[in-house]
C-alpha positions in Angstrom: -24.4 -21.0 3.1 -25.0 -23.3 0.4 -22.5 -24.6 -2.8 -25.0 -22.8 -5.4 -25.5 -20.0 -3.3 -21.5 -19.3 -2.9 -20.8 -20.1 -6.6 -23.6 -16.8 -7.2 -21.4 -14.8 -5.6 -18.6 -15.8 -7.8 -17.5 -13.1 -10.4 -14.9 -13.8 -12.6 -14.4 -10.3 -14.3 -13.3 -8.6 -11.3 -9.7 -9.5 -10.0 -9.8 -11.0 -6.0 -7.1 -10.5 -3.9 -7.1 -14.2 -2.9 -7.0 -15.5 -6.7 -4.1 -13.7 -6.9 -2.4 -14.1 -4.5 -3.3 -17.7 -5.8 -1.7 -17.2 -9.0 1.6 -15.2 -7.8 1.9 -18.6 -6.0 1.6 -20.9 -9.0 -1.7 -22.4 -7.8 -4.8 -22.9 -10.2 -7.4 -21.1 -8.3 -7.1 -18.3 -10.6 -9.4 -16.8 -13.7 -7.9 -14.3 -16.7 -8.8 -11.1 -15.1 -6.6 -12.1 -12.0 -3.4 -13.4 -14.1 -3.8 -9.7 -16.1 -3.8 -8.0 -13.3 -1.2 -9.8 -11.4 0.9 -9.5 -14.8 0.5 -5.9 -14.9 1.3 -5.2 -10.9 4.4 -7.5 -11.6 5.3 -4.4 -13.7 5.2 -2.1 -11.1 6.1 -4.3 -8.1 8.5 -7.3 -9.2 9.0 -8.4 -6.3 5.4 -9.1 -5.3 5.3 -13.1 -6.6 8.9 -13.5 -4.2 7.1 -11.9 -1.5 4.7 -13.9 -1.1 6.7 -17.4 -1.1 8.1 -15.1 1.9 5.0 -14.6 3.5 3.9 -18.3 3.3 7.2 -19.6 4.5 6.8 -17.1 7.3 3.2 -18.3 8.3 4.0 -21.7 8.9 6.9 -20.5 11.0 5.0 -18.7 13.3 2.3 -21.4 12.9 4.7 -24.0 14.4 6.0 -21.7 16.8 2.7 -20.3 18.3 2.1 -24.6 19.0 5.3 -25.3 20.3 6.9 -23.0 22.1 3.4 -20.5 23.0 1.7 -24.2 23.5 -1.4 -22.9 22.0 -3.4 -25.4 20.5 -6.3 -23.3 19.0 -6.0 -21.0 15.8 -8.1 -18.7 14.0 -6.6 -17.7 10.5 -8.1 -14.4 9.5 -8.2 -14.0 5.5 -6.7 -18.2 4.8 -7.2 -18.0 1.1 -7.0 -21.0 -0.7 -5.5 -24.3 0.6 -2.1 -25.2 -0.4 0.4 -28.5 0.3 1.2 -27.4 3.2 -1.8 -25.8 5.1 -1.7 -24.4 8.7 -3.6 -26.9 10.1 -1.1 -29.6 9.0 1.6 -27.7 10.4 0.1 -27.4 14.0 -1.0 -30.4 13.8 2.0 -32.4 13.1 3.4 -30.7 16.7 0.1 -31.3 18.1 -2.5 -33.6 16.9 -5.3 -32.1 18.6 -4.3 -28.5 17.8 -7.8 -27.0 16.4 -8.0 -24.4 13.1 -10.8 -21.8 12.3 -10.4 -20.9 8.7 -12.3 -17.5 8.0 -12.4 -16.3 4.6 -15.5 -14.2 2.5 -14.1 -15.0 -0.8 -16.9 -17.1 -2.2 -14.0 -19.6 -4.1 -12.1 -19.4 -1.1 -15.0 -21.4 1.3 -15.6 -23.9 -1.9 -12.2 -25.2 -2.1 -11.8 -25.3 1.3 -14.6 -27.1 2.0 -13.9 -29.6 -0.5 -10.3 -30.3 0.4 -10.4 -29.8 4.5 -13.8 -30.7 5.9 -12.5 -33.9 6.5 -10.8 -33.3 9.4 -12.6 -33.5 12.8 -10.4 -30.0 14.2 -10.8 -28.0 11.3 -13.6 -25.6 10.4 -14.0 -23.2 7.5 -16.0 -19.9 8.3 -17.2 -17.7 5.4 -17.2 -14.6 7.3 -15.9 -11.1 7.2 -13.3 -10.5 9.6 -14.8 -6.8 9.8 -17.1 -8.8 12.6 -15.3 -10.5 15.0 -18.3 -10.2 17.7 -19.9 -12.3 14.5 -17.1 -14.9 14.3 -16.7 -14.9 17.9 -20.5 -16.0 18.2 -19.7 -18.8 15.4 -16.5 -20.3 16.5 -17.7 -20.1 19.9 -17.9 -24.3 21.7 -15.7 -25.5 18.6 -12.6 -22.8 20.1 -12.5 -22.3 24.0 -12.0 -18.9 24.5 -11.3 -19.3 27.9 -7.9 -20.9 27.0 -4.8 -19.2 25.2 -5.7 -18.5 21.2 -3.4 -18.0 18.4 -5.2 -14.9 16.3 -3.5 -15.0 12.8 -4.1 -11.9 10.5 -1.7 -12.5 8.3 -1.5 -10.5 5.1 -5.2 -10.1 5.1 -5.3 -6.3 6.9 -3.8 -4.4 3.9 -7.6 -5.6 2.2 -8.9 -2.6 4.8 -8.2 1.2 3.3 -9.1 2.8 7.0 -6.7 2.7 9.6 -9.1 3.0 12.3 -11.0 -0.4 10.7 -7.9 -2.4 10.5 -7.1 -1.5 14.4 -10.9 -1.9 15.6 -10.8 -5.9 14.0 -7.3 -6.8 15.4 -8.4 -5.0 18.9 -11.8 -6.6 18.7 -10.3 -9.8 18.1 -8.2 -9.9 21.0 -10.8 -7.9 23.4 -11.2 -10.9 25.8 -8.9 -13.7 25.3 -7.3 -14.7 28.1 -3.8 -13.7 29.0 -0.9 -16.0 26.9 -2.7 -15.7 23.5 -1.3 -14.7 20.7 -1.5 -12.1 17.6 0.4 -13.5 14.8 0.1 -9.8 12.2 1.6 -8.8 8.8 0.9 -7.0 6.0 2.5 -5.2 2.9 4.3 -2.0 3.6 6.7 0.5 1.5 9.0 3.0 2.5 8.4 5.0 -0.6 5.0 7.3 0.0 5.1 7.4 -4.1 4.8 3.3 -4.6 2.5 3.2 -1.5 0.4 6.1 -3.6 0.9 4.0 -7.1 0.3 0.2 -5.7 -2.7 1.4 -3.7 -4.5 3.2 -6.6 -3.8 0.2 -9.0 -5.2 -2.4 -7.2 -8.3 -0.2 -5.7 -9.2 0.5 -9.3 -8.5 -3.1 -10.9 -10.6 -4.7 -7.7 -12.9 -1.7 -7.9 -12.5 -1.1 -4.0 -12.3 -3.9 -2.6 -8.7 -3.5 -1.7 -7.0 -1.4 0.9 -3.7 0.0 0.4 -0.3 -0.5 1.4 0.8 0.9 4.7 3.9 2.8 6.4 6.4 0.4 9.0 4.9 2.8 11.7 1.5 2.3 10.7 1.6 -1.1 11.4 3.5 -0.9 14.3 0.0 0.6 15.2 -1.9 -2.1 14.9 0.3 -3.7 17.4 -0.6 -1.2 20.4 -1.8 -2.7 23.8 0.2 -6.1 23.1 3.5 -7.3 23.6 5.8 -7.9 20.5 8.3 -10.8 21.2 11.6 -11.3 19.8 12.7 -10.6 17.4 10.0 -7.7 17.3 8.6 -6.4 13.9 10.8 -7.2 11.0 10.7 -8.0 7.3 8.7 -11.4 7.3 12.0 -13.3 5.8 13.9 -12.4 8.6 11.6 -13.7 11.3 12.8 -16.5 12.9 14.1 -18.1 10.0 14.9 -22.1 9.8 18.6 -21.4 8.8 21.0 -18.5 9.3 21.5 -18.1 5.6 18.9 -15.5 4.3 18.1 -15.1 0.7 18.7 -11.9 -0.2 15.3 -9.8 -1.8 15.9 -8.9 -5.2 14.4 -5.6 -5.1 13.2 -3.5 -2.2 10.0 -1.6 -3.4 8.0 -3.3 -0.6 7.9 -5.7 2.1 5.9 -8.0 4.2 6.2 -6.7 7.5 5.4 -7.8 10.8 5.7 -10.0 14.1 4.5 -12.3 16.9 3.0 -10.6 19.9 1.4 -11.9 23.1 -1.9 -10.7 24.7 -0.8 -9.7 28.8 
């Protein structure tokens, strides 16, 4: 698709989860109605702009871990929003040169930026797609990503987008229907203990995206999304606490909700 016929698709009245997320981040990539909204779920959630420095820092974790120590040298980021300094292909990349990266993302300011900033680089494509069709992506990342070798699938906070449990199970299961055995499933997303904030957050953002957001899910639901594939250590866990680079954790300031998740390996 085209650079005018992505920038139609652009609208700037209705909040996008990847502006912001964007914004909560400190990036630029952002337009009013995202920064009110954001402002206003700060309200209810203060913990949401630490969460996701969390989630980022936990990415590239798993990022350099999937390369190193899975020796997977092919990725395919499910919902990449917006580049940042330190993006995932660097990150593989700087343990493997020739580690290749699929960015998929349908957010129409999403594939511009990314196209701008990261088409330069010979083992790196950006894919606007919906990763409600994997048999699609599949199709178009097929030749560029060997499927008959291991795969890193990342899906990283990208699956609370999907309200229906059944949907968010059928792409992760769909994704990973035919890799071969020693890829991985890098999987997160946001999750609260407390049905009432689940109920509250959920509503919010539905309305203020006008339903093109999911909702947050139960520990146990997402341990669902997991089922036929083998979580490693240290299983499925708070996103700060996976793996981290030093033993001293930052304490979160306030517990509403989490990023949770793991690393798991297709047998």
């Amino acid at each position: 698709m085209g650079e005018s016929d992505l920038t139609s698709r652009v609208n700037v009245e209705i909040p996008a989860a990847a502006r912001m997320y964007d914004f909560l981040g400190g990036g630029t990539n952002n337009f009013p109605a995202d920064r009110r909204t954001v402002e206003d779920l700060l309200a209810i959630a203060p913990s949401s702009r630490e969460l996701v420095g969390q989630n980022r820092a936990f990415l590239l974790r798993a990022v350099k871990s999937v390369v190193r120590d899975y020796g997977i040298k092919q990725l395919v980021d499910h919902g990449s929003g917006f580049p940042t300094d330190r993006n995932v292909h660097q990150v593989a990349q700087a343990v493997d040169r020739d580690t290749k990266v699929v960015y998929i993302d349908n957010d129409p300011t999403v594939v511009l930026h990314s196209r701008a900033l990261l088409d330069e680089n010979e083992n790196v494509r950006i894919l606007d797609a919906d990763i409600v069709a994997p048999a699609v992506i599949r199709e178009r990342t097929d030749g560029f990503i060997d499927f008959g070798e291991p795969v890193a699938m990342l899906f990283v906070s990208v699956l609370h987008c999907f309200a229906d449990d059944l949907e968010a199970a059928a792409v992760v299961q769909e994704s990973v229907r035919g890799l071969c055995p020693g890829s991985v499933v890098v999987l997160c997303q946001l999750v609260s203990d407390r049905a009432d904030f689940r109920r509250q957050v959920t509503g919010f953002m539905r309305e203020r995206t006008q339903g093109t957001w999911g909702r947050v899910r139960s520990r146990d639901e997402v341990a669902d999304l997991f089922d036929g594939l083998e979580v490693q250590e240290p299983g499925l866990v708070d996103v700060s606490e996976w793996c981290p680079d030093t033993e001293v954790l930052t304490p979160q300031r306030s517990h509403e909700w989490i990023t949770y998740g793991g690393l798991a390996v297709v047998r």
